[in-house]
C-alpha positions in Angstrom: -8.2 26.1 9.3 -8.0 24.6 12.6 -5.7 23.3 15.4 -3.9 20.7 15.5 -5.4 18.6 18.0 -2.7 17.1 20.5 -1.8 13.1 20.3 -3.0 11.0 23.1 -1.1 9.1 24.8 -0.7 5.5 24.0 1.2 2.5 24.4 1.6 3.3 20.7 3.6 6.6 20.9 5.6 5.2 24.0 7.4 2.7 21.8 10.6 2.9 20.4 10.7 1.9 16.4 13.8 1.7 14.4 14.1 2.0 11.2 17.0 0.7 9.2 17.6 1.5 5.3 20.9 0.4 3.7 22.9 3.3 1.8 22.4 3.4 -2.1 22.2 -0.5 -1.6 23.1 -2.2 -5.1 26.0 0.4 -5.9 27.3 0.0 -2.2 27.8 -3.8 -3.0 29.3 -3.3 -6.4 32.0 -0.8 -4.9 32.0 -3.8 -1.9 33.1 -6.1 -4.3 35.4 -3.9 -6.6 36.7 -1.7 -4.1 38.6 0.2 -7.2 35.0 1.8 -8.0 35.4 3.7 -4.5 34.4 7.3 -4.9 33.4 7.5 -8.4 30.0 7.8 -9.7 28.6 4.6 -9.9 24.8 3.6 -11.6 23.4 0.2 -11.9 20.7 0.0 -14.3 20.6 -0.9 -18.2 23.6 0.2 -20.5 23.4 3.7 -21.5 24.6 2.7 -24.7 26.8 6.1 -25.7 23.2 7.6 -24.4 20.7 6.4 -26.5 20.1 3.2 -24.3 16.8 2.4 -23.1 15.6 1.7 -19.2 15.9 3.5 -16.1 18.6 3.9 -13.1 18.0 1.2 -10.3 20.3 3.3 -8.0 23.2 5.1 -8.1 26.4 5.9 -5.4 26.4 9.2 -3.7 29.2 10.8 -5.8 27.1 10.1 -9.0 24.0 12.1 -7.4 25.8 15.2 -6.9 25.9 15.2 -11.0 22.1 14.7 -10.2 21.1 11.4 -10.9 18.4 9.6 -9.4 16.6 6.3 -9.3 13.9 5.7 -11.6 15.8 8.0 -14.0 15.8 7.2 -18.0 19.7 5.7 -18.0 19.7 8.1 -21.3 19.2 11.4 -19.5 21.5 10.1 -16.5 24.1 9.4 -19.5 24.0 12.9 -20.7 24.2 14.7 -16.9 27.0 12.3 -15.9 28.8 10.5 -19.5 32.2 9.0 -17.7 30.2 7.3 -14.6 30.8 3.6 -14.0 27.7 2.0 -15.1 27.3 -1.8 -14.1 24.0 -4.1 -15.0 21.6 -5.1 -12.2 23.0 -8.0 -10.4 20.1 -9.4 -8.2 21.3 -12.6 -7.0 24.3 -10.8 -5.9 22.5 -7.9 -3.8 19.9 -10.7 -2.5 22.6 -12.7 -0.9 24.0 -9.6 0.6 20.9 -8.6 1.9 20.0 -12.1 3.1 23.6 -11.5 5.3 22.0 -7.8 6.8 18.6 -8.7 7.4 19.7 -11.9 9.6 21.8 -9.1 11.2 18.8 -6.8 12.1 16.9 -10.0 13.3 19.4 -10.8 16.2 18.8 -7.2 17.1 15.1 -7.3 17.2 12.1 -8.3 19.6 9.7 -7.6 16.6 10.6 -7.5 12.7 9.1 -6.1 9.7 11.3 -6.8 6.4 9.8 -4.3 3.8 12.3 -4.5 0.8 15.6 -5.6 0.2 16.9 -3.0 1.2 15.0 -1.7 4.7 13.5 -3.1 7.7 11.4 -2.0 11.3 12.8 -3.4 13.9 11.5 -3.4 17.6 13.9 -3.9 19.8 14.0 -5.7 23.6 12.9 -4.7 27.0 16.6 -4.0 27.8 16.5 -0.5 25.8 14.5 1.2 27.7 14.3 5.0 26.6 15.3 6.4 23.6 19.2 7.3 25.1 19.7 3.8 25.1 18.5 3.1 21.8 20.8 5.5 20.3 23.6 3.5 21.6 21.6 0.7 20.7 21.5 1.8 17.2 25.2 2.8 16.7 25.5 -1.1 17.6 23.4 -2.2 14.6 25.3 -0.1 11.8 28.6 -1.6 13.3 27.6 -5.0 13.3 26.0 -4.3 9.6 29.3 -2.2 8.9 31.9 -5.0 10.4 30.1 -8.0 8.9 29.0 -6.8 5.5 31.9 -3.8 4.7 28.7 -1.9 3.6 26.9 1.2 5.8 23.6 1.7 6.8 21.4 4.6 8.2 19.5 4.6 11.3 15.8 6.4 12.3 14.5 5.7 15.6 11.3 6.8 16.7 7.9 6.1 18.6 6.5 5.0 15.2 7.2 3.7 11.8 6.8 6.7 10.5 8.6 9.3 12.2 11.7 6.5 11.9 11.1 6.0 8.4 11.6 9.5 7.6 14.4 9.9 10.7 16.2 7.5 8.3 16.5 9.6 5.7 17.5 12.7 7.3 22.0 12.3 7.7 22.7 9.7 4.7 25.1 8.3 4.2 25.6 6.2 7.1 23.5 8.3 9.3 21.6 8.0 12.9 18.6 10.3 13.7 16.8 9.8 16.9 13.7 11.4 17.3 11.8 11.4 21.0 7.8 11.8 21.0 8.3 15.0 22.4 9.9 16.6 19.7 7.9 14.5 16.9 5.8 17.8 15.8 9.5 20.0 16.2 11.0 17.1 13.8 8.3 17.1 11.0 6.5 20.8 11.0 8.8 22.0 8.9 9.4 19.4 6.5 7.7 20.0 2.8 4.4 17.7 2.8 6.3 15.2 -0.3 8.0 14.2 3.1 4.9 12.2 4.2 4.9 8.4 2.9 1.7 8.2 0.8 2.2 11.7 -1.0 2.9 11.1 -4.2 3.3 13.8 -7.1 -0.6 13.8 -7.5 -1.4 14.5 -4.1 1.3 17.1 -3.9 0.0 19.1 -6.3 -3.2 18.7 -4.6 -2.1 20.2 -1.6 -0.2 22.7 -3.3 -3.2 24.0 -4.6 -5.1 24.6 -1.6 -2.1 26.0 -0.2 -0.7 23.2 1.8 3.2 23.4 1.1 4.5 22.2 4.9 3.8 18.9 6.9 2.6 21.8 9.5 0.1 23.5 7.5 -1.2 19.9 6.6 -1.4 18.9 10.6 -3.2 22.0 11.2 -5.5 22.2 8.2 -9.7 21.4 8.6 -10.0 17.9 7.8 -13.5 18.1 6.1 -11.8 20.3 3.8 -9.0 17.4 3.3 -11.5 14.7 3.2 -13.7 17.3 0.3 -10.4 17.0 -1.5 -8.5 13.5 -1.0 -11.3 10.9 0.4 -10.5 8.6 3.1 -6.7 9.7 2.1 -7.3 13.2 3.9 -7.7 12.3 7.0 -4.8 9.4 7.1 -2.4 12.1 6.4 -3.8 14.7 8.9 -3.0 11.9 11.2 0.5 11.4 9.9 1.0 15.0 9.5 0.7 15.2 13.3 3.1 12.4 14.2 0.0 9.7 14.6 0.7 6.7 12.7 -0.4 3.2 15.3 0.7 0.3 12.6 2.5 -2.1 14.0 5.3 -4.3 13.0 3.9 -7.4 10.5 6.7 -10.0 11.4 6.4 -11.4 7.1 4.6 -9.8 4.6 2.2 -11.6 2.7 3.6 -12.0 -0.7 0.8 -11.9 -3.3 2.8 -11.9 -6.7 7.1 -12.4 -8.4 7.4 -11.0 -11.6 10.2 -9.7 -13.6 9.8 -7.5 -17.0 12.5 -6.6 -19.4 12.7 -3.4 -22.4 14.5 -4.7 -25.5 17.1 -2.3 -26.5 15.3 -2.3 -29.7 11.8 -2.6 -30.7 12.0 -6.0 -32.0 9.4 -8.7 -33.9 12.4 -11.6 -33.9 10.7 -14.4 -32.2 14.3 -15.8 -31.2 14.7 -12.7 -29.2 11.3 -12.4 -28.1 11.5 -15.6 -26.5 15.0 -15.9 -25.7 13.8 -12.8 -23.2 11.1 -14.3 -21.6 13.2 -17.4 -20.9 15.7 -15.4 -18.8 13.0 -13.3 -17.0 11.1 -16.7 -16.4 14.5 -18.2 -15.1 14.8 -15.4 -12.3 11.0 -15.3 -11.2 11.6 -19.5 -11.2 14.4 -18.2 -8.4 12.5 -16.1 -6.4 9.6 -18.7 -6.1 12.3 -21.1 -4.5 14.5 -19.0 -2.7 11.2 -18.2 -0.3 9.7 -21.6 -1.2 6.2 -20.7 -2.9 4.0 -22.7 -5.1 2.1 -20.8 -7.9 -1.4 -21.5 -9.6 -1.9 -18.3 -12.3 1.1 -17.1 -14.9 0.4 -13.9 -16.2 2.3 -12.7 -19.4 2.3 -8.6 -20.2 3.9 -7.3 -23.8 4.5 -3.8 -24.9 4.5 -2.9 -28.3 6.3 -0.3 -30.2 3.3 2.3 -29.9 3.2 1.5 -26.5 -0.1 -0.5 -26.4 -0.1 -3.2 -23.2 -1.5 -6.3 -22.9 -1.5 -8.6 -20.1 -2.7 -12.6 -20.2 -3.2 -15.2 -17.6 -3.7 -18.9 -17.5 -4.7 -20.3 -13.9 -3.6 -24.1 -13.7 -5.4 -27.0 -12.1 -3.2 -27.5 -9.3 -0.5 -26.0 -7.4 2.8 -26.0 -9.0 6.6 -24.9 -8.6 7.9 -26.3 -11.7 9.8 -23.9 -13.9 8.6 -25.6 -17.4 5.5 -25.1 -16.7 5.7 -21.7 -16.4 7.6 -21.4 -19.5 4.7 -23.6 -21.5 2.3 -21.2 -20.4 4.3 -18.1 -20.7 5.0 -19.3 -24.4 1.5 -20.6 -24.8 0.3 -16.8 -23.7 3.1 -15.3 -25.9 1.5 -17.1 -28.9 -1.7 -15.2 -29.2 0.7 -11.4 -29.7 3.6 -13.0 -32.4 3.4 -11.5 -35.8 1.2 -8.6 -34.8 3.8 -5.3 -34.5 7.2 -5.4 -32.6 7.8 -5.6 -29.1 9.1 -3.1 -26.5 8.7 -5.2 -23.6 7.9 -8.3 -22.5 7.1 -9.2 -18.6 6.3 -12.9 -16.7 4.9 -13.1 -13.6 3.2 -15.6 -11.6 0.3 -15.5 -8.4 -2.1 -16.8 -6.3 0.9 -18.3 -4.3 1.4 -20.4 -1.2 3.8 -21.8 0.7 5.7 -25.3 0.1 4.5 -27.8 2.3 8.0 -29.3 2.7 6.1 -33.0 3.0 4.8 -32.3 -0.1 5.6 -34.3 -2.9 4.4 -33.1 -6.1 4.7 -34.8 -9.4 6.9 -32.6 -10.6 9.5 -33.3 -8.2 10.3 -36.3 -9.9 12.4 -36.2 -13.6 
């Protein structure tokens, strides 16, 4: 092995990031809006279904994750740890309104702004905080706005990078504030297990594990030929992260390549009627995504699962520029055409791409009835 080589200085590590990630987001705004559901385990996801239901969690409320539950958990096994939770469908237009209201929050906070999901942003803020003292006041300011307008918490990570305050974010939820200075960046993630490092998934965990990498320390300090033998280009990325270096800046609007929306019958099914009444909802909300930020598509891609699990995925690109809803379902259907009759679905999934934005002047044909 050998030593951890120490950061330079740069304007990049003298900057003060925040990151901001709302508190189990979806079940916060269903207790929000039912304040009777206040400290019981709450899950939003697909019906359990007296546990045989099909699907996973989408996320869950604090009190139902002491019983163990997770996202991305099969809504069957979160059944059987936890059988009297509250368990409440997905309700996207209602968590994309709320999060419309918090993200125009952040925005009057920030210099520079990064939205990254529906549920977190990067914010920079302005010359007027000046050291990171004042941008834990500064921050304390944020989660009560965010608490006082939208009756919903927040937690806070500040940092010299979007690292260090992404995982600063994480560290006192709920409705926490971590603030971590460049000085004490190597104090802060030494000792954290290497899963801790974005970009380390289960894969490259065990990978690490094997050559005997457990802690973000032992990863900062390990030879990077020997990371690079082993991960590629990845190794020495996360020798930089593992060190505290990560110079990304903020992208003020990520470049939106794709909206799609996929569904798991609760039974295999071959009923066309179902089959297609599915598809039609899923089209319905990717048709509201595509206006809400105002994107024309040219490609609609269908996928199916069968019962054995088989997936196939179809595309159709179209002559011009579109943002018309029946389109997408002629195409969808046209696409669908080519699997009926064959074995019985699991899942079906729309999506569409090669987007761009509306041209507001625009008028297209299919603007007109």
């Amino acid at each position: 092995m050998m030593p951890a080589s120490n950061p330079k200085k740069n304007s990049s590590e003298r900057r003060i990031v925040f990151h901001v990630d709302m508190d189990s987001f979806f079940a916060s705004v269903e207790v929000r809006e039912r304040p009777e559901l206040k400290n019981l385990p709450v899950i939003v996801g697909s019906d359990p279904k007296g546990g045989s239901g099909r699907g996973v969690v989408s996320t869950c409320s604090y009190e139902a994750r002491k019983y163990g539950i997770h996202s991305a958990m099969p809504i069957s096994q979160a059944y059987r740890f936890c059988p009297d939770a509250v368990f409440l469908p997905v309700n996207m237009k209602l968590y994309a309104g709320v999060s419309a209201g918090v993200m125009e929050i952040l925005r009057g906070f920030a210099e520079k702004f990064q939205q990254v999901s529906v549920d977190e942003a990067y914010l920079i803020p302005g010359s007027g905080v000046r050291n990171f003292e004042e941008a834990a006041l500064y921050a304390l300011r944020i989660k009560d706005e965010v608490q006082r307008q939208q009756k919903i918490t927040c937690s806070v990570g500040v940092g010299p990078n979007k690292l260090v305050s992404k995982i600063a974010s994480g560290f006192q939820k709920p409705d926490g504030l971590t603030v971590v200075r460049p000085e004490d960046v190597r104090d802060f993630l030494f000792p954290l297990p290497v899963s801790r490092i974005p970009g380390v998934g289960e894969k490259t965990e065990e990978t690490l594990k094997k050559m005997g990498i457990n802690r973000v320390e032992e990863l900062a300090n390990w030879d990077v030929q020997m990371l690079s033998e082993k991960l590629g280009k990845m190794g020495f990325r996360l020798k930089q992260l593992a060190n505290g270096l990560d110079f990304e800046e903020l992208v003020e609007k990520e470049s939106v390549k794709s909206i799609s929306r996929h569904g798991t019958f609760a039974e295999d099914t071959d009923d066309p009627v179902k089959v297609s009444g599915s598809l039609d909802l899923l089209i319905e909300s990717v048709h509201g995504s595509l206006m809400k930020h105002s994107f024309l598509f040219k490609t609609v891609t269908l996928t199916v699962r069968f019962e054995d699990f088989s997936t196939y995925t179809r595309s159709r690109t179209l002559s011009i520029w579109t943002s018309d809803v029946f389109v997408i379902k002629r195409t969808a259907m046209q696409l669908l055409s080519e699997f009926t009759g064959r074995r019985k679905f699991r899942l079906v999934g729309v999506g569409v791409t090669k987007l761009r934005e509306r041209d507001e002047r625009q008028t297209l044909i299919t603007d007109f009835p």
